[in-house]
N, CA, C and O of each residue as an XYZ file, in Angstrom:
652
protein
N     -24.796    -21.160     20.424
C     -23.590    -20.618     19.815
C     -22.413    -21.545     20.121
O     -22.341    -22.282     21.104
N     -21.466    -21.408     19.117
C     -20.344    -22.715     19.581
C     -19.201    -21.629     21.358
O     -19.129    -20.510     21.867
N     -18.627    -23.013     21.524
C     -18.274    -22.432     22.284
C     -16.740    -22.464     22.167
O     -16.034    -23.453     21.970
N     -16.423    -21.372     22.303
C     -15.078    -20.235     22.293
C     -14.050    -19.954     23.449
O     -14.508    -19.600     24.535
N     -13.475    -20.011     23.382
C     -12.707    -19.122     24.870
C     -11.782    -18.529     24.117
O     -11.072    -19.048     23.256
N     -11.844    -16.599     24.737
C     -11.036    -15.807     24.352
C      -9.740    -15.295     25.298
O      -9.732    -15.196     26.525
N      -8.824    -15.048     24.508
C      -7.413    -15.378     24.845
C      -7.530    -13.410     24.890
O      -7.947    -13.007     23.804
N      -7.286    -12.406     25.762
C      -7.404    -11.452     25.675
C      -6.206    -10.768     25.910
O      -5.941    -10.888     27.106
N      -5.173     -9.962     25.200
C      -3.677     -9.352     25.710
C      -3.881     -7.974     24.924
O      -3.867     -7.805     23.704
N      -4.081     -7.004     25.972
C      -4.262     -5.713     26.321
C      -2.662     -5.266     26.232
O      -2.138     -5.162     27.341
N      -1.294     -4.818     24.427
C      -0.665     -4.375     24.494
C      -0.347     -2.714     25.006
O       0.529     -2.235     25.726
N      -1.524     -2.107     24.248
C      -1.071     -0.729     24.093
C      -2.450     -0.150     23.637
O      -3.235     -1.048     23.331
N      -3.078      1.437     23.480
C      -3.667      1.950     23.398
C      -5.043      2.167     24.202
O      -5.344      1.207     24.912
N      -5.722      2.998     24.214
C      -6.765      2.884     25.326
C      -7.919      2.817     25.227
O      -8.696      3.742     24.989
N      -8.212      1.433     25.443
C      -9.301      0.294     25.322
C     -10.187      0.859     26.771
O      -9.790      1.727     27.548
N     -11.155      0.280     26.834
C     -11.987      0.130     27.594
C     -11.790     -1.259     28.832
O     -11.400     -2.305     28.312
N     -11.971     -1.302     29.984
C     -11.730     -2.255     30.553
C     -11.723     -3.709     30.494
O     -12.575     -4.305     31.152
N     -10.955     -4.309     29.858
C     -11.622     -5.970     29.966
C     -12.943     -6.437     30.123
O     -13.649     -6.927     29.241
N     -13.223     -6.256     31.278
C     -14.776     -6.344     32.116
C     -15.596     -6.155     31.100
O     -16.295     -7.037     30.602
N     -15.530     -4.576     30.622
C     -16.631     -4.012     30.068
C     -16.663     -4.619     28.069
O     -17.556     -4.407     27.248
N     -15.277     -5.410     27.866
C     -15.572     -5.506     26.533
C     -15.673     -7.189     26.134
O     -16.183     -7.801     25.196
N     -14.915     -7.586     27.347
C     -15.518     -9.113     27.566
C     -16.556    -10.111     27.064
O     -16.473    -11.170     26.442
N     -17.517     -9.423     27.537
C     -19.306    -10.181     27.307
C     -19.489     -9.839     25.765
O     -19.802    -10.714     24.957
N     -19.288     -8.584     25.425
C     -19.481     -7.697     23.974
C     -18.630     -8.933     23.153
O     -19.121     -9.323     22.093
N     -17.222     -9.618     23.688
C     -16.151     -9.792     22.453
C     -16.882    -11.686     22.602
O     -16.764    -12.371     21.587
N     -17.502    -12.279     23.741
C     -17.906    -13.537     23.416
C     -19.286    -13.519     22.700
O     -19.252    -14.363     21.804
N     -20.382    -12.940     22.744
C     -21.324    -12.579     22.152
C     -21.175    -12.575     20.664
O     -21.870    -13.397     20.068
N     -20.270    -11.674     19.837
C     -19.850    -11.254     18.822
C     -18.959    -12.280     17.643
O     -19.053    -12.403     16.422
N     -17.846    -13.083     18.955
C     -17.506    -14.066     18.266
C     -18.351    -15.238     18.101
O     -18.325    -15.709     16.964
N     -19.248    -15.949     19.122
C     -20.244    -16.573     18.912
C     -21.467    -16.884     17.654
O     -22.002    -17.806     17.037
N     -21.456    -15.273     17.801
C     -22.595    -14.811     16.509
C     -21.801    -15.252     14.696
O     -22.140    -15.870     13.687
N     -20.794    -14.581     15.117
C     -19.597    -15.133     13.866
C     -19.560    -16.406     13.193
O     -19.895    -16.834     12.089
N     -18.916    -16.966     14.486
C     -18.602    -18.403     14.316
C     -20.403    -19.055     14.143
O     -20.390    -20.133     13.549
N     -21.452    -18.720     14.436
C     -22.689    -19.050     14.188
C     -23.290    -18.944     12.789
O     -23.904    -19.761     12.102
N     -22.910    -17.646     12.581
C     -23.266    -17.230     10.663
C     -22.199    -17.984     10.404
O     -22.692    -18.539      9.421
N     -21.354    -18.359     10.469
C     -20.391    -18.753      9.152
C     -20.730    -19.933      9.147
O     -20.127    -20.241      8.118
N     -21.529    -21.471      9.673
C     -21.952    -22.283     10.050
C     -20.541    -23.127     10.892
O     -20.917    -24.171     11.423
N     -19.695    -22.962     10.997
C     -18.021    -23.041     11.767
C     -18.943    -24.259     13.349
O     -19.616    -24.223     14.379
N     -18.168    -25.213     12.288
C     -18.455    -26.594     13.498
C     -16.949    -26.460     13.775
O     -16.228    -25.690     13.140
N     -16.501    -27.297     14.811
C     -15.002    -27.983     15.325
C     -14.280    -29.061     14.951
O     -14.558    -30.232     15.210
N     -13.382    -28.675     14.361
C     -12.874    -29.740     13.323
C     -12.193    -31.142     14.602
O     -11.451    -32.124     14.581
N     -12.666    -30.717     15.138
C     -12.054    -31.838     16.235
C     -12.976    -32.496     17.072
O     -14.159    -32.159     17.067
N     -12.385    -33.758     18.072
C     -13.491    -34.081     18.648
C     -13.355    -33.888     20.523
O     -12.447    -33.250     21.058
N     -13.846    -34.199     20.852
C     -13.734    -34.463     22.480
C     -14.351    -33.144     22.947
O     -14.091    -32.900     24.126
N     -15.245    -32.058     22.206
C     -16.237    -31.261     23.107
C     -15.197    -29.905     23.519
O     -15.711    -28.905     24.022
N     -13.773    -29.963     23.275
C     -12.748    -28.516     23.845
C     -13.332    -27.706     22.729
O     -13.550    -27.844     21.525
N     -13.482    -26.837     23.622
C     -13.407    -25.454     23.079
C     -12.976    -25.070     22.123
O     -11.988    -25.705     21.753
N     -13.404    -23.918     21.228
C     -12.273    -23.373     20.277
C     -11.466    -22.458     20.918
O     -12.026    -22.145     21.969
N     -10.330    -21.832     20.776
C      -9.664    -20.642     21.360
C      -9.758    -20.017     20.306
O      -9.904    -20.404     19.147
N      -9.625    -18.534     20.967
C      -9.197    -17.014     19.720
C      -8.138    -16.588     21.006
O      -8.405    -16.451     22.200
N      -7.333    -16.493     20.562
C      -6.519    -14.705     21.090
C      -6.684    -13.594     20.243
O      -6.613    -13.551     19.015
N      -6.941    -12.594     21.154
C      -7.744    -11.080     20.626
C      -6.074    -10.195     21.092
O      -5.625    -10.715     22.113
N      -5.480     -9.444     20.744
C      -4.483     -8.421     20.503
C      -5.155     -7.388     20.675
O      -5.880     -7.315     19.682
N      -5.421     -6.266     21.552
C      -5.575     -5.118     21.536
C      -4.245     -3.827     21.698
O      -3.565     -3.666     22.711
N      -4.171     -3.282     20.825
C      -3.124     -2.748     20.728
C      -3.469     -1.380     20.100
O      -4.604     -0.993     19.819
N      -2.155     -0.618     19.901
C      -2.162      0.940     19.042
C      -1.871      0.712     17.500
O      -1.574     -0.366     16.984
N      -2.022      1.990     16.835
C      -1.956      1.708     15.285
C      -0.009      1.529     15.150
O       0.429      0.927     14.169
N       0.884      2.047     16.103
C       1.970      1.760     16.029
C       2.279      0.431     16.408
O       3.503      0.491     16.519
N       2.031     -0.439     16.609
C       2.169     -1.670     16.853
C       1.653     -2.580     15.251
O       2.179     -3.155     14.299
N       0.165     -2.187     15.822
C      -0.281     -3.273     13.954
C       0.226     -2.309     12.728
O       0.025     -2.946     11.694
N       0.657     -1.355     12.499
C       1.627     -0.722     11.309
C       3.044     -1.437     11.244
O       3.873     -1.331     10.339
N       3.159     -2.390     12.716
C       5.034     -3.044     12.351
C       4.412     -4.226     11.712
O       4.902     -4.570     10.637
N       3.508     -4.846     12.142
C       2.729     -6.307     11.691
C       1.922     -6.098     10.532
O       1.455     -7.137     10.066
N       1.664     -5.161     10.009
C       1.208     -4.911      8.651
C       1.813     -4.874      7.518
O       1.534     -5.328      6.409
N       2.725     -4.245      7.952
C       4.387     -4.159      6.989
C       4.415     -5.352      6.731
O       4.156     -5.928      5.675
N       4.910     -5.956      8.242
C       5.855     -7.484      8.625
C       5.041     -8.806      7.318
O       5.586     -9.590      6.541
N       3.744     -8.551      7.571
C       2.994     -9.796      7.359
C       2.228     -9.370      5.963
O       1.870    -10.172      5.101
N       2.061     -8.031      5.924
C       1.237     -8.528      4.246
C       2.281     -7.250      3.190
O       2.230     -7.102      1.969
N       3.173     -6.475      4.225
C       3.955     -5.864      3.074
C       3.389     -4.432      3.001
O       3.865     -3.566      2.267
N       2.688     -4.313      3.548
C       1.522     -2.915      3.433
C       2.393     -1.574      4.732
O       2.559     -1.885      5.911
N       2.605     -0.889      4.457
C       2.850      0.479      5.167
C       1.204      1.308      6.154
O       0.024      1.512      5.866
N       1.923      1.494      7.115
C       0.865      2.319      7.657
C      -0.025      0.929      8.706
O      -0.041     -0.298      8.801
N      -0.596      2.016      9.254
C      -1.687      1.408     10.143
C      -3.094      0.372      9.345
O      -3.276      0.241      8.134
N      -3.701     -0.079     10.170
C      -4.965     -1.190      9.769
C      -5.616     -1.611     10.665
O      -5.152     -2.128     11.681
N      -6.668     -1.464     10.436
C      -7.925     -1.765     11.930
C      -7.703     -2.837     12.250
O      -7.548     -2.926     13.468
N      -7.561     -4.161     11.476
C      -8.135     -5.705     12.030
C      -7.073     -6.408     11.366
O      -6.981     -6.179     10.160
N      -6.242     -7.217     11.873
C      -5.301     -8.162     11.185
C      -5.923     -9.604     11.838
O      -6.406     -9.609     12.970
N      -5.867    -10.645     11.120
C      -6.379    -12.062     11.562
C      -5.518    -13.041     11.143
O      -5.526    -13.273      9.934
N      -4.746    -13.701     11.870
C      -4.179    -14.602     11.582
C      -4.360    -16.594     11.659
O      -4.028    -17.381     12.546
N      -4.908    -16.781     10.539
C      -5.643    -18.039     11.159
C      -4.782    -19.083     11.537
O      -3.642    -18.685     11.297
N      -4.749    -20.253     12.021
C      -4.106    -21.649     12.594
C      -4.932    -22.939     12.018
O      -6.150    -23.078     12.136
N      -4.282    -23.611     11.545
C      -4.190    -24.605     10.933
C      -5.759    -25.636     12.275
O      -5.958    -25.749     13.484
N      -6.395    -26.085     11.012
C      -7.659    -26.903     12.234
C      -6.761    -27.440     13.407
O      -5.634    -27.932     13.361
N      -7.683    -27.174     14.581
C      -7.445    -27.353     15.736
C      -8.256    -26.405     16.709
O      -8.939    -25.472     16.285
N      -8.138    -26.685     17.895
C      -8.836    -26.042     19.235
C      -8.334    -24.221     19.190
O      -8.875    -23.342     19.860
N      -7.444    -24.067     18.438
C      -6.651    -22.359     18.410
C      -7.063    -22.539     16.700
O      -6.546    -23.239     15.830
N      -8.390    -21.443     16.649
C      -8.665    -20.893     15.715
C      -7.439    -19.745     15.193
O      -7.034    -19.534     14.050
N      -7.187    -19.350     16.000
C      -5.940    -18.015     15.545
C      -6.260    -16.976     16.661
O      -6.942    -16.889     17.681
N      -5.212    -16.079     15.754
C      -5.256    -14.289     16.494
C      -5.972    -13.376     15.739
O      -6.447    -13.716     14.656
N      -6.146    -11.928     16.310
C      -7.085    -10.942     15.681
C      -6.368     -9.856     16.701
O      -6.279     -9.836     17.929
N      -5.839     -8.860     15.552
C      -5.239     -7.801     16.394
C      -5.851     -6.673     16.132
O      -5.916     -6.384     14.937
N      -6.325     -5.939     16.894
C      -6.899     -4.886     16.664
C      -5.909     -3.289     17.127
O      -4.928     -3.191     17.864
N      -6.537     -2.386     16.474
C      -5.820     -1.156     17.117
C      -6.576     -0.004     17.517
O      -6.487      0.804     16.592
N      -7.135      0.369     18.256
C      -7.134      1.319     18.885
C      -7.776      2.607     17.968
O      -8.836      2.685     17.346
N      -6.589      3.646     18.172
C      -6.936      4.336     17.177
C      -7.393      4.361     16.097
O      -7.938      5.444     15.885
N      -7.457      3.512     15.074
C      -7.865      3.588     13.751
C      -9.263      3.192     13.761
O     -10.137      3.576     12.983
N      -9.393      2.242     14.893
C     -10.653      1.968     15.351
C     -11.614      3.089     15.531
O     -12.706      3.364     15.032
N     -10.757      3.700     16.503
C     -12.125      4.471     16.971
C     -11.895      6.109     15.977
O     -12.643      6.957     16.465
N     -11.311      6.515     15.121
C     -11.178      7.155     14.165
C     -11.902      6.974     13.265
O     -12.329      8.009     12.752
N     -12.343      5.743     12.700
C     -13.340      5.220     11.928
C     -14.992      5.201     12.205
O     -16.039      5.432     11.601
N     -14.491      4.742     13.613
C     -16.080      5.099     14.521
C     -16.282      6.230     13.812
O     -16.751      6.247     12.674
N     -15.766      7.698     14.779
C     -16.080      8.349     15.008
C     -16.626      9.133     13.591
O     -17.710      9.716     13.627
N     -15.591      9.108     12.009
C     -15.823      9.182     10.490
C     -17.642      8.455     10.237
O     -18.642      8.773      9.592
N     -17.326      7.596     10.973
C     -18.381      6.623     10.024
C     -19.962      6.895     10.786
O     -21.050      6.620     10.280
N     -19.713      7.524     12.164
C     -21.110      8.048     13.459
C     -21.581      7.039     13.513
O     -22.656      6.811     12.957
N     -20.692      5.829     14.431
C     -20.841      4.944     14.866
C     -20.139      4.725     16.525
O     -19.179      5.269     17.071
N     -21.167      3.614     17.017
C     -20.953      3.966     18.656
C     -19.325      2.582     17.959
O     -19.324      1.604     17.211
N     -18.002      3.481     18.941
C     -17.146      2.617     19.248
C     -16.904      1.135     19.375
O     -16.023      0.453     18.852
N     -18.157      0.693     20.412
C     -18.151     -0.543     20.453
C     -18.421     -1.252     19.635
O     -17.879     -2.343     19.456
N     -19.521     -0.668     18.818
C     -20.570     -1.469     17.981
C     -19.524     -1.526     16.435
O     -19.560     -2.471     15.646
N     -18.749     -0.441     16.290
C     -17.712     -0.874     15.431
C     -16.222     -1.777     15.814
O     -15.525     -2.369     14.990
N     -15.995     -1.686     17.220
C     -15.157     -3.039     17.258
C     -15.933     -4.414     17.519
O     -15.178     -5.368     17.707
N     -17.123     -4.653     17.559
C     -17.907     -5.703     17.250
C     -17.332     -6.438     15.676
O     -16.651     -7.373     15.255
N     -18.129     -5.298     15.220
C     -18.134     -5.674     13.611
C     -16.668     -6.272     13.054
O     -16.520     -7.252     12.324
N     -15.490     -5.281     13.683
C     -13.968     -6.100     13.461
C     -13.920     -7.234     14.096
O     -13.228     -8.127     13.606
N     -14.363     -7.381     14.858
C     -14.323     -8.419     16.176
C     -14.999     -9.760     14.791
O     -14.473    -10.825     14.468
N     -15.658     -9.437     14.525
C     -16.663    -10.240     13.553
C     -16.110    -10.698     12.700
O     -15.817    -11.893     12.641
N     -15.776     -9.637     11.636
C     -14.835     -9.815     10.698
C     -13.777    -10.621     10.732
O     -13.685    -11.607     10.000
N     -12.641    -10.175     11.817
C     -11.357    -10.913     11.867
C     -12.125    -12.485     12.069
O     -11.730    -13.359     11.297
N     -13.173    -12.851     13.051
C     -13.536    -14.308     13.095
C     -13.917    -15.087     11.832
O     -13.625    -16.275     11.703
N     -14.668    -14.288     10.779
C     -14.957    -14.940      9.357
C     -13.755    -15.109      8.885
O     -13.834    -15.988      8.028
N     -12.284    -14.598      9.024
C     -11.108    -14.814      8.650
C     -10.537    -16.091      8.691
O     -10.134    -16.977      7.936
N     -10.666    -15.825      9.881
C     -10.301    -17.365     10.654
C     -10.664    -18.540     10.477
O     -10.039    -19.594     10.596
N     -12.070    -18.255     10.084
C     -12.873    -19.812      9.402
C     -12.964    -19.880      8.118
O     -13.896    -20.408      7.512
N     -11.404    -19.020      7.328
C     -11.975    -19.130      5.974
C     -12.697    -18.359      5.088
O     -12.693    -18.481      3.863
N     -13.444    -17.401      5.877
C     -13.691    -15.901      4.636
C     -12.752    -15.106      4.182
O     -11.731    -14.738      4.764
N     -13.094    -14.870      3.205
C     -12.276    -13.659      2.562
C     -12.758    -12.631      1.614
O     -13.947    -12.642      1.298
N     -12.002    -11.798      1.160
C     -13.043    -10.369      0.516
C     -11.783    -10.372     -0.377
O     -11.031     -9.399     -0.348
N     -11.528    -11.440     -1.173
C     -10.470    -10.507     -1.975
C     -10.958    -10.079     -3.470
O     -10.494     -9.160     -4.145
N     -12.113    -11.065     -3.855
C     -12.703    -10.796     -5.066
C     -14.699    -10.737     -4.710
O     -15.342    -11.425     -3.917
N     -15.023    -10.004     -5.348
C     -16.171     -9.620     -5.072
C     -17.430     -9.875     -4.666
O     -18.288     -9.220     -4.074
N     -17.321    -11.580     -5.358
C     -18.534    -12.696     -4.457
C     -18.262    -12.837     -3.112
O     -19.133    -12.825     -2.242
N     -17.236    -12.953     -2.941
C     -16.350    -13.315     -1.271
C     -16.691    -12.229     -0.590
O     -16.962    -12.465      0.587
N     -16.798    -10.741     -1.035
C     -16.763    -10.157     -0.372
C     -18.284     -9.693      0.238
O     -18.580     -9.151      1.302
N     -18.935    -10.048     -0.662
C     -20.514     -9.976     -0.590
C     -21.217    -10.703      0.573
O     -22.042    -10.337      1.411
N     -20.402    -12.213      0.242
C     -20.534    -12.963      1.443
C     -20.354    -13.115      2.307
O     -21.050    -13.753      3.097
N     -19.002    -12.411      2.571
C     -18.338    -11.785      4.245
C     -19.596    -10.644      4.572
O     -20.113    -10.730      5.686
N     -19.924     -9.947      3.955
C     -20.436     -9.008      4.238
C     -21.762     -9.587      4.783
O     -22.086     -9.421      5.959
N     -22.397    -10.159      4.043
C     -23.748    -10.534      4.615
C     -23.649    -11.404      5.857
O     -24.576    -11.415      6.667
N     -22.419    -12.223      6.054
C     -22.241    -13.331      7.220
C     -22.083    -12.125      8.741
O     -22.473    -12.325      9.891
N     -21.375    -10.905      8.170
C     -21.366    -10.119      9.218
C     -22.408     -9.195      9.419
O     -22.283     -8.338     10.293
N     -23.401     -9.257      8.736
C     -24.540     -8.331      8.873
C     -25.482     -9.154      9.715
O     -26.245     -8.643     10.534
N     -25.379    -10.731      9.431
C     -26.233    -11.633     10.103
C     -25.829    -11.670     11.753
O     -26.501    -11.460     12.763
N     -24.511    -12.011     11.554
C     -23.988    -11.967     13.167
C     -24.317    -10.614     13.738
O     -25.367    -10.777     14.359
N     -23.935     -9.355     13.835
C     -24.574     -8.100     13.752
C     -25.682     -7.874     14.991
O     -25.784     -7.555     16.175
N     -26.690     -8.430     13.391
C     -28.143     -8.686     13.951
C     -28.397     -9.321     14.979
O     -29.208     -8.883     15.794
N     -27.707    -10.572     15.164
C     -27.868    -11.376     16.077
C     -27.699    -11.195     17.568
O     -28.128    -11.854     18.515
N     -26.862     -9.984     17.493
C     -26.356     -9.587     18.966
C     -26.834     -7.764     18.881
O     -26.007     -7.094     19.499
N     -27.389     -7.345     18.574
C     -28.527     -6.291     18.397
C     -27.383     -5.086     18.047
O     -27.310     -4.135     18.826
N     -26.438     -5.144     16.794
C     -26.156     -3.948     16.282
C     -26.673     -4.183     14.868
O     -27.276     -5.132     14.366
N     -26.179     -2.841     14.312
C     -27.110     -2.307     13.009
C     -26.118     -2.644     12.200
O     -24.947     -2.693     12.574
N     -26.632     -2.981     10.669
C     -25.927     -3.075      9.959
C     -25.427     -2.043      9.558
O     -26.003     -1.055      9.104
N     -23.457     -2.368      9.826
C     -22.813     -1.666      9.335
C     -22.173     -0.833      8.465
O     -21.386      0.100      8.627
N     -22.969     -1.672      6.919
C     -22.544     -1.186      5.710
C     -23.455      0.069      4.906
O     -23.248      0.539      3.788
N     -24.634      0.457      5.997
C     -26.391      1.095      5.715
C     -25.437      1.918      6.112
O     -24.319      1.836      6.622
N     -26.469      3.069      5.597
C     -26.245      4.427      6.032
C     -26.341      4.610      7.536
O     -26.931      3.846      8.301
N     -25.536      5.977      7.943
C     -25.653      6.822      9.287
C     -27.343      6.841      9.357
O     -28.127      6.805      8.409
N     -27.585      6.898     10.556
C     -29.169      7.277     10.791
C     -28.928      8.543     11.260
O     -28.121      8.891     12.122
N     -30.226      9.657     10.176
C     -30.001     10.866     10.680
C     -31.165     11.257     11.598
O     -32.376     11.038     11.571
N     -30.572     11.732     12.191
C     -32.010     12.052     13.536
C     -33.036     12.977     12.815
O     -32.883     13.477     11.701
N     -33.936     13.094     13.509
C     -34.943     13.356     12.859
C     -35.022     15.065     13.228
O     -34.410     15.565     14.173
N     -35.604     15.571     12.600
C     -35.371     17.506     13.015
C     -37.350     17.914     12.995
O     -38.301     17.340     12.464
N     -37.253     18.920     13.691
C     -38.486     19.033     14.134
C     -38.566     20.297     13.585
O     -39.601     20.955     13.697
């Protein structure tokens, strides 16, 4: 997997410990930056950087406004950076996050993976704004996914089985 170093700033809302989401958020971006085939536009072997934003939906609702004009809250904002060793930022929020989990009967983590994922195909250049693109984001994140042992996200809930 290429190698990454994540930039981690814990604003607001209540995340899970560093520690515990750490291994989950290099794994995930790895897998990302792996499906998307994302070499380093540079040379000398440095790292790529991400900074990750963890924050509340009141925070990315001012940066949602601010930056694409949109009202209200949003799970995943990605802001990419021009080639270089700082791929960009990825702000996540909290609540909407795990609101969605919980809508969609999905474990928490395994859905901030998938954002985690997402915002990284951003960064290298995916996008979903017209329908091939979006097909292809989709499958690049179903591959990464797989790769780090969650389910694809876009399949149905699994219903347990009744006896």
């Amino acid at each position: 997997m290429p190698t990454v170093r994540i930039e981690i700033a814990v604003e607001a809302g209540d995340w899970p410990p560093e520690a515990a989401l750490r291994p989950l958020m290099e794994r995930a971006v790895g897998a990302a930056l792996q499906a998307a085939g994302w070499q380093p536009p540079f040379a000398g072997g440095e790292p790529a950087e991400i900074s990750v934003v963890l924050t509340d939906d009141a925070a990315i609702a001012r940066l949602n406004e601010a930056w694409r004009g949109k009202k209200g809250p949003t799970n995943v904002l990605s802001y990419p950076q021009p080639p270089g060793p700082l791929l960009g930022d990825i702000v996540l929020a909290e609540e909407t996050l795990r609101g969605e989990a919980i809508a969609s009967e999905k474990e928490f983590l395994d859905h901030f993976a998938h954002l985690l994922v997402h915002g990284c195909l951003h960064l290298v250049g995916f996008d979903h704004q017209i329908e091939t693109e979006a097909e292809e984001m989709e499958t690049l994140e179903r591959q990464a996914l797989a790769q780090i042992g969650i389910a694809d996200p876009y399949g149905e809930p699994e219903v347990p089985a009744t006896r």
